[in-house]
C-alpha positions as CSV (number, residue, x, y, z in Angstrom):
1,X,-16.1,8.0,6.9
2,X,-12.8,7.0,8.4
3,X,-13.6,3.5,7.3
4,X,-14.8,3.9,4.0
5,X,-11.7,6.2,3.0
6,X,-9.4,3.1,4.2
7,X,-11.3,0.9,2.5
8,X,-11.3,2.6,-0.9
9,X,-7.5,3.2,-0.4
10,X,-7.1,-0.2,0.0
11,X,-8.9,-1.6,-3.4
12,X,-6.7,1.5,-4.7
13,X,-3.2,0.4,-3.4
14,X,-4.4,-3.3,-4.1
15,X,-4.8,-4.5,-0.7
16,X,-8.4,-5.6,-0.9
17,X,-9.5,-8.2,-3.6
18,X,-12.7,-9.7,-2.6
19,X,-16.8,-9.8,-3.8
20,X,-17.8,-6.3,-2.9
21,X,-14.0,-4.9,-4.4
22,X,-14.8,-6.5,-7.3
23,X,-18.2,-4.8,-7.5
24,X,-16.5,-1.1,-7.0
25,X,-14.1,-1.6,-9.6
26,X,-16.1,-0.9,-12.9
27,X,-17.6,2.4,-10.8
28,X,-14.0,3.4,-9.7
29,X,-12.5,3.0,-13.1
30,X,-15.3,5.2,-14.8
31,X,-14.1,7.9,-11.8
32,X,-10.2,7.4,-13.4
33,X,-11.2,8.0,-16.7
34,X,-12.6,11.6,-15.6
35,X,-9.9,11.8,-13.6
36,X,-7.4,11.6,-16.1
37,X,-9.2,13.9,-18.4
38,X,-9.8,16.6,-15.9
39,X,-5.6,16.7,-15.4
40,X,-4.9,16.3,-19.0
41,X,-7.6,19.2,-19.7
42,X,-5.8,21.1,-16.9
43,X,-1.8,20.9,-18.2
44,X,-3.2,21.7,-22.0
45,X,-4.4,24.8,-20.6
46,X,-1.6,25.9,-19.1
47,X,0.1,24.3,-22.7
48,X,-1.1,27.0,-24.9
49,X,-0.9,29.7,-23.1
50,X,-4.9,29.9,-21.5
51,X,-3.7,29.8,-17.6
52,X,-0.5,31.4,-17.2
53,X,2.9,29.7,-15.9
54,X,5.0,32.1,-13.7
55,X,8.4,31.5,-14.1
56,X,10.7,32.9,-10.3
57,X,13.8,34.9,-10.5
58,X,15.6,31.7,-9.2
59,X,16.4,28.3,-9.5
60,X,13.0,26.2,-8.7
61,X,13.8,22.3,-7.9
62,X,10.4,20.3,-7.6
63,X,10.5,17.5,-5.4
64,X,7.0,15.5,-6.3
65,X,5.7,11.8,-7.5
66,X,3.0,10.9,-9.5
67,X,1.1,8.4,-7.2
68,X,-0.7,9.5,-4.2
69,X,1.5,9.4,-0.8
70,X,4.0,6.3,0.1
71,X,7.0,7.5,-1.0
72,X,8.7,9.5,1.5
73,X,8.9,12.5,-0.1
74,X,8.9,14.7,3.5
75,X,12.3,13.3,4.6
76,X,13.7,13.6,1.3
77,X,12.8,17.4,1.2
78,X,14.8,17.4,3.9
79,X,18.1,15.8,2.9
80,X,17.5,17.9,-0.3
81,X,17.9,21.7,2.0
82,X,21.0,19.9,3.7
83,X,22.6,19.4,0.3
84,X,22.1,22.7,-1.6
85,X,22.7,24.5,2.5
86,X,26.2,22.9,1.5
87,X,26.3,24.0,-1.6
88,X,25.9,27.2,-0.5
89,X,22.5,28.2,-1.5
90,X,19.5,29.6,1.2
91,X,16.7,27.9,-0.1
92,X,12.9,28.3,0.7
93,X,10.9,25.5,0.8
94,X,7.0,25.8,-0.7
95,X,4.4,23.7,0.5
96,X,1.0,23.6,-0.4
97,X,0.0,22.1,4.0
98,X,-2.5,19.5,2.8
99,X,-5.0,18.7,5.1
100,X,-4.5,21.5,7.5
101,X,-6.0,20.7,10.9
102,X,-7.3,23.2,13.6
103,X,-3.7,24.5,13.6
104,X,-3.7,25.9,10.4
105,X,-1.3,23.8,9.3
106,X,-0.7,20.4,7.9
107,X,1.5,17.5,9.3
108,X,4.0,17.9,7.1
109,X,4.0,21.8,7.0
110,X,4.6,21.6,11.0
111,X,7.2,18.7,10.1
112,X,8.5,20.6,8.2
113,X,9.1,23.2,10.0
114,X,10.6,21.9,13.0
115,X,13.1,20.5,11.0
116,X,14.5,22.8,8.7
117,X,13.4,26.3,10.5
118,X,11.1,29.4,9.2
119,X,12.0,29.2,5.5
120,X,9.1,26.6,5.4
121,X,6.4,28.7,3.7
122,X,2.7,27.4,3.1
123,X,0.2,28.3,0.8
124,X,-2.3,26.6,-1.7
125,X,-1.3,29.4,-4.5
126,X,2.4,28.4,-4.3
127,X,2.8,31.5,-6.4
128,X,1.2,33.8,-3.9
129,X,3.2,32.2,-1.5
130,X,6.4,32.8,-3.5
131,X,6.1,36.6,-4.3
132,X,5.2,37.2,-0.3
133,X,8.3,34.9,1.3
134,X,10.7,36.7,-1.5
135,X,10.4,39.5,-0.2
136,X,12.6,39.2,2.0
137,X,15.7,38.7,-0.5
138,X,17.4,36.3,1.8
139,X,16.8,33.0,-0.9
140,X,18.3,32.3,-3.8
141,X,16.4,29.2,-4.3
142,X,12.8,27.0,-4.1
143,X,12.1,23.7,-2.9
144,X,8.5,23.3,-4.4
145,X,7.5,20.2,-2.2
146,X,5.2,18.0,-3.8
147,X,5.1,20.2,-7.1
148,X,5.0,18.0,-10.1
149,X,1.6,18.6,-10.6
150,X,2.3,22.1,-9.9
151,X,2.1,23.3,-13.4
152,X,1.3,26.8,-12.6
153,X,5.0,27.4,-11.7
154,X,7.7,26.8,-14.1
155,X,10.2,24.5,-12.3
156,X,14.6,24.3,-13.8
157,X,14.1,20.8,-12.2
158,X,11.8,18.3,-11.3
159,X,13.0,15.3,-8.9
160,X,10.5,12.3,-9.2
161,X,10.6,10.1,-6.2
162,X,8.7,6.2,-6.8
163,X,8.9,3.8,-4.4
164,X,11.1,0.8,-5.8
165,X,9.3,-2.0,-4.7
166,X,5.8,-0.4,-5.9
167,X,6.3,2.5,-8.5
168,X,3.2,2.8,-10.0
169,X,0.6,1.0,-7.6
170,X,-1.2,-0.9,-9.8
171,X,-1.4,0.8,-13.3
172,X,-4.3,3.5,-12.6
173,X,-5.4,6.0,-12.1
174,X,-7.0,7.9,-8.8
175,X,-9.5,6.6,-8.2
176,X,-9.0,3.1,-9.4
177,X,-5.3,3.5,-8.4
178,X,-2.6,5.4,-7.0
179,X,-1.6,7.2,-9.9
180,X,-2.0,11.0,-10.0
181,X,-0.9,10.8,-13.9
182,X,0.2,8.5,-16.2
183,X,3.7,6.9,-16.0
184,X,4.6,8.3,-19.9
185,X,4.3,11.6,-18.0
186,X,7.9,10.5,-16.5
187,X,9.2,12.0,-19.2
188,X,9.4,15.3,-17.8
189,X,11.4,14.5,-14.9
190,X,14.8,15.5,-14.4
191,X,16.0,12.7,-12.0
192,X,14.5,9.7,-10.5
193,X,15.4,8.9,-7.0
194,X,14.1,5.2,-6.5
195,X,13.3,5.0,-2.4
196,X,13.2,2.6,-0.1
197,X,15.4,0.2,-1.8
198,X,16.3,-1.6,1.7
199,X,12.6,-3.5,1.2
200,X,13.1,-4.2,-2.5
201,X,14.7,-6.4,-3.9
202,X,17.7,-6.6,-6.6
203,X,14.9,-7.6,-9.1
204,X,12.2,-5.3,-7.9
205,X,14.5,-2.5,-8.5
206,X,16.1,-3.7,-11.8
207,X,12.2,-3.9,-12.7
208,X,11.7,-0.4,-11.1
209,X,14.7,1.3,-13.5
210,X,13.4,-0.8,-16.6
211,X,9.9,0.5,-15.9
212,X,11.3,3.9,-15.8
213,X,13.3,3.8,-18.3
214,X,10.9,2.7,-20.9
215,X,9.2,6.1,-20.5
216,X,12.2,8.5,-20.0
217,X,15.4,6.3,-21.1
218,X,17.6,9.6,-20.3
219,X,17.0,10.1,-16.9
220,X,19.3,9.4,-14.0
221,X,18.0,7.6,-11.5
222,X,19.5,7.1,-8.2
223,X,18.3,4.9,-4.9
224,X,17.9,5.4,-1.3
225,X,16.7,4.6,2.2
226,X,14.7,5.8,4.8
227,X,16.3,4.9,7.8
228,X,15.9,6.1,11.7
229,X,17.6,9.1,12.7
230,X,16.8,9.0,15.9
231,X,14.5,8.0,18.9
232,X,12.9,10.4,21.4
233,X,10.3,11.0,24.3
234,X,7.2,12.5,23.4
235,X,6.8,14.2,26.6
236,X,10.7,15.5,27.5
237,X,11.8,15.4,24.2
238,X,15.4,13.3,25.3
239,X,16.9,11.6,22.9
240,X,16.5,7.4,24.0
241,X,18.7,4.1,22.9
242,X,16.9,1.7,20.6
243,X,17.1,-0.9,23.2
244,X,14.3,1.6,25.3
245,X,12.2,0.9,23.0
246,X,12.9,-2.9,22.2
247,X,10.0,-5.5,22.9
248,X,6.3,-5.7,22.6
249,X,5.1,-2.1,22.2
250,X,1.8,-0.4,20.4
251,X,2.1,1.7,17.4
252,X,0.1,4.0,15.1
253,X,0.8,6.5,12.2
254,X,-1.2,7.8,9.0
255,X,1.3,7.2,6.4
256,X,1.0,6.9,2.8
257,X,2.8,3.6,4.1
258,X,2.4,2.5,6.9
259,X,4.3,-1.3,6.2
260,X,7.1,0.8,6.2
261,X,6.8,2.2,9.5
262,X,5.9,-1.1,11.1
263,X,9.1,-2.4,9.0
264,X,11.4,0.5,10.7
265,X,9.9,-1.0,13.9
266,X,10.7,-4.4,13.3
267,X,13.9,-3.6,11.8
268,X,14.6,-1.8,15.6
269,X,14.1,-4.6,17.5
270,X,10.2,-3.4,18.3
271,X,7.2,-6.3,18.4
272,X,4.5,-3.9,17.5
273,X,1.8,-6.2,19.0
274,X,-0.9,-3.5,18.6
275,X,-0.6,-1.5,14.9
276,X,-3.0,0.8,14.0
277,X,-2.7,2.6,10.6
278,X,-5.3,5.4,9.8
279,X,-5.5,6.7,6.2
280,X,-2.5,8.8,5.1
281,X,-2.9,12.7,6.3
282,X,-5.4,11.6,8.9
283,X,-6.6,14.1,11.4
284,X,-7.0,12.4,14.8
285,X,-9.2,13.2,17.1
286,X,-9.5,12.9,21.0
287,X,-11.6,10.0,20.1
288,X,-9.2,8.3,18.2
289,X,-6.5,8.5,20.8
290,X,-8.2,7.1,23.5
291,X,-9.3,4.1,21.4
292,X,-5.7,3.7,21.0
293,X,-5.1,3.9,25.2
294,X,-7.9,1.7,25.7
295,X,-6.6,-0.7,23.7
296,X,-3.0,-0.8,24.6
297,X,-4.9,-0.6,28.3
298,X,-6.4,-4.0,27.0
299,X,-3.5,-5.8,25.3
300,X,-1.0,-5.0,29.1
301,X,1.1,-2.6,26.5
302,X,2.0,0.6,28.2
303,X,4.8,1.6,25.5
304,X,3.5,3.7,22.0
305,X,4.9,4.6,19.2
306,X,4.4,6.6,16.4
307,X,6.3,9.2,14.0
308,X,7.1,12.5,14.2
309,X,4.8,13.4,11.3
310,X,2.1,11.8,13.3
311,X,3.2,13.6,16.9
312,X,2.4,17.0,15.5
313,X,-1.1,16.7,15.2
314,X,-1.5,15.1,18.4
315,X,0.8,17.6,20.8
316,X,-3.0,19.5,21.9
317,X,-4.1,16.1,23.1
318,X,-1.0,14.2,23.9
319,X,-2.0,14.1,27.8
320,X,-4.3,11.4,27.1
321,X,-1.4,9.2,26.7
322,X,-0.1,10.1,30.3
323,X,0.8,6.9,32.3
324,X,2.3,5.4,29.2
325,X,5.4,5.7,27.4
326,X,5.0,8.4,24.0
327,X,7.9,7.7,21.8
328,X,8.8,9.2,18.8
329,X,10.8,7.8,15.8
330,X,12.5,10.0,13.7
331,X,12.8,9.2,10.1
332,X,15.9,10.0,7.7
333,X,16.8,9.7,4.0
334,X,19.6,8.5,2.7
335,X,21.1,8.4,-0.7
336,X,22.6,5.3,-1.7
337,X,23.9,6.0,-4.5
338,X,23.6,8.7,-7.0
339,X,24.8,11.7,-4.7
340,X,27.4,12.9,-6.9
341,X,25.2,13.2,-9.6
342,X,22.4,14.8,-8.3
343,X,25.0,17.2,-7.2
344,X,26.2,17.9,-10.5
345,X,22.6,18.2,-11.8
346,X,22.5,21.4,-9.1
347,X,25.8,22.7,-9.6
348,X,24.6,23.3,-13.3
349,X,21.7,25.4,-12.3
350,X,23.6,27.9,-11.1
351,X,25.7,28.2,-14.1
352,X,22.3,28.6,-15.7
């Protein structure tokens, strides 16, 4: 199954071209076409008034995308609660915890969470979810994570993020694409933030803004970077130097993009030799992690690597991985530019 889901992601994202691709295509564009119905059925519902749109006592900021995964949105939602914390809101963030494993919760719930603290709240119904954390009175604001799509709540801002080297995969939709929606759909956004601009270049990005432009010529869009924060043991959680982690090394995550991870590797002086990338929200299993061991076992590598939205599913089994060296990569975002204006964007909600 694992292999199958890999393989369909890869005709999706492009990455697979030959005979038996060709084949799928017609099948997996007839899919998109119900796709695409099935959401536009679902927002005209919620259009005139036949499923209801709830509307919080505070400021809601969306922070979403309209392909599938690969554009960092989980670090952003971080940097976001550090700038309205120093604008002196106390936000809540809502999360919907997609693929929840045995836990309870998803990788990015748990990520989440350890970074930012208990106002990480996690529900499907991000309504539900709302009405239950408010209760509390302590926020004065909502971070709907991945909430675009989230039509059900009325939002005072949606913040798009599209990767700048890829912004709309190839042009379809899921499953043919990447594309949860059509690009013209841009045109409810609020503000842009083009990521991962370090791996783009200036035309990529001049074509990313064009692109985005033509369907929302209005919007501000500004650019950034995931870059490393930081470098740690798996097992004693000490902070290490990038030259400890410099060299031939194995590496694994389940990323909406994993060429950026092996990039960040690259970029840190790392020769990931052995690079294993499952599909994005994987749940490992036992199994998985000792194929992983028994091939670093074969390959002479006793050093992995993987990120920290990856470590948290695999804390129950990490002792599999004892003899070797567990490190853990820490990923940031930056903005590059446009800061001052997404500030200014904020600082209007509250006079609203």
């Amino acid at each position: 199954m694992k292999g199958l889901e890999r393989y369909l992601t890869d005709i999706a994202c492009g990455r697979s071209r030959g005979f038996m691709s060709a084949c799928l295509w017609p099948l997996l564009w007839c899919l998109s076409l119900i796709y695409g119905a099935a959401v536009v059925c679902k927002r005209t519902l919620y259009r005139v008034g036949i499923l209801k749109i709830f509307r919080a006592p505070v400021p809601v900021i969306s922070v979403g995308n309209i392909i599938a995964g690969g554009t960092g949105k989980t670090p952003f939602v971080v940097a976001l609660y550090q700038i309205l914390r120093q604008e002196g809101y106390s936000p809540m963030v809502l999360t919907r915890g997609y693929m929840a494993g045995q836990e309870g919760e998803s990788d990015e719930a748990q990520m989440l969470t350890e970074l930012i603290g208990p106002c990480v709240y996690v529900g499907a119904d991000r309504v539900k979810t709302f009405e239950s954390a408010c209760k509390s009175g302590r926020y004065d604001c909502v971070i709907l994570d991945d909430g675009f799509q989230q039509w059900g709540l009325a939002r005072d801002l949606d913040i798009v993020l599209l990767d700048s080297k890829h912004p709309f995969g190839n042009g379809s939709l899921i499953p043919a694409g990447v594309l949860r929606e059509t690009e013209r759909n841009l045109k409810r956004a609020g503000c842009v933030v083009l990521t991962r601009i370090d791996r783009a270049s200036p035309d990529e990005i001049s074509m990313a803004r064009t692109g985005v432009a033509k369907y929302n010529p209005s919007v501000f869009c500004a650019l950034g970077s995931h870059i490393p924060g930081g470098i740690r043991s798996a097992f004693t959680g000490k902070k290490v130097l990038p030259g400890d982690i410099q060299g031939a090394a194995a590496a694994f995550c389940a990323i909406g993009d994993p060429d950026s991870f092996r990039s960040t590797l690259v970029k840190s002086g790392v020769d990931p030799q052995l690079f294993t990338a499952f599909p994005d929200h994987y749940l490992f299993t036992c199994e998985d992690m000792r194929k992983v061991v028994a091939d670093c076992r074969a390959r002479k590598l006793n050093r992995v690597i993987t990120t920290h939205k990856d470590f948290v599913k695999i804390k129950a089994s990490q002792d599999i991985f004892t003899g070797f060296e567990l490190f853990i990569i820490d990923i940031e975002f930056v903005l590059t530019y446009g800061k001052t204006d997404i500030l200014s964007i904020i600082r209007r909600l509250r006079r609203t």
